[in-house]
N, C-alpha and C positions, 0 to 999 in steps of 0.2 A: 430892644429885644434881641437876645441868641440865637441865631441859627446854628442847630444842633443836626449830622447828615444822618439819615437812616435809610437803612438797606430794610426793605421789606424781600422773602426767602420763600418759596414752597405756598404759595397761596393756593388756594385750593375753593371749593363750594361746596360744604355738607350738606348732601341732601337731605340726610336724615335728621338734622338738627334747625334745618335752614339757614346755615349761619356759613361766611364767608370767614376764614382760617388763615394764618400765616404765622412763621415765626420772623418777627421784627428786630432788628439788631439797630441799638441806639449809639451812635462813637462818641463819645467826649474826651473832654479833656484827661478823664481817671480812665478809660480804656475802652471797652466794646462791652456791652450788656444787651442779652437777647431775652427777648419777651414772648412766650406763646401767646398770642389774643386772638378773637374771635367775635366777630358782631354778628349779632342774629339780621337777618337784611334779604328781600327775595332774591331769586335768582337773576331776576331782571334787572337788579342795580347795577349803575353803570362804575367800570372797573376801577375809575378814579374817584369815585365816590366812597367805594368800601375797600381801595386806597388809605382813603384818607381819614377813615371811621379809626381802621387798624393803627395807624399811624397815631393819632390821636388817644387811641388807647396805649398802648407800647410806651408813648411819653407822661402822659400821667402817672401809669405805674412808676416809670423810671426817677420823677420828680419827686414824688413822695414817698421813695423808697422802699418798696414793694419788696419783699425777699423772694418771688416765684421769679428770679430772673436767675439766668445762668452767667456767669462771669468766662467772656472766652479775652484767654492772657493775647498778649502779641504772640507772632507768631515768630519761631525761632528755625534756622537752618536745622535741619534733621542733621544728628550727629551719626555719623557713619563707623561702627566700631570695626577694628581690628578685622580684613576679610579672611586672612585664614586662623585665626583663633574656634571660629565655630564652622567649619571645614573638616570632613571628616573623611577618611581616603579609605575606598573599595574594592574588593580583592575580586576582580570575577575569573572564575575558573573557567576555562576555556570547554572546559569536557563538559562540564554540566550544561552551558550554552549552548551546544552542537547539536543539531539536530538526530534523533537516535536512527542507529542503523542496523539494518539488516544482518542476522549470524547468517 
C-alpha cells in the first residue's frame, strides 16, 4: 500500500450544519489536488478522529476521480517585471502645497 501526504487546511466546526469542514490537499505523484469535504460529526468528536473522517474522504474523491477538486500547479518564483516601466513621475507644485496666507 501508498502512502500518499496530505495537508488538511482551515478546519473549522459548523455549527449550523454540525459537520466538521476543511479543505484537504492530496500531493502525488501528478501534483497537489485540494478537496473541500465535510463530515456531519458532534462537536464533541475528538480532533483526530474527524481528522481522519476528512482525510478519508479527500482520498476517496481523489482515487476515483472526482472533478469537485481544484488543481493547484507548483508553485513558481514570482516574475518581477521591469520596475520603472509602470513608474509614473509627479509634478508637485510647490504654491499649491503651501500653506495659504494672509493678504
Amino acid at each position: 500500500m501508498q502512502t500518499v501526504p496530505l495537508q488538511l487546511s482551515d478546519v473549522i466546526y459548523n455549527a449550523t450544519n454540525q459537520s466538521f469542514e476543511a479543505r484537504v490537499t492530496v500531493h502525488d505523484t501528478s501534483g497537489a489536488r485540494s478537496y473541500a469535504c465535510a463530515i456531519e460529526a458532534p462537536i464533541t468528536m475528538e480532533f483526530e478522529d474527524a481528522a481522519a473522517g476528512l482525510a478519508t474522504q479527500a482520498m476517496r474523491r481523489h482515487t476515483h476521480g472526482r472533478s469537485d477538486s481544484v488543481h493547484m500547479p507548483q508553485a513558481a518564483a514570482p516574475r518581477r517585471p521591469m520596475r520603472r516601466r509602470g513608474l509614473r513621475t509627479m509634478v508637485i507644485d510647490r504654491f499649491a502645497s503651501a500653506p495659504p496666507q494672509a493678504a
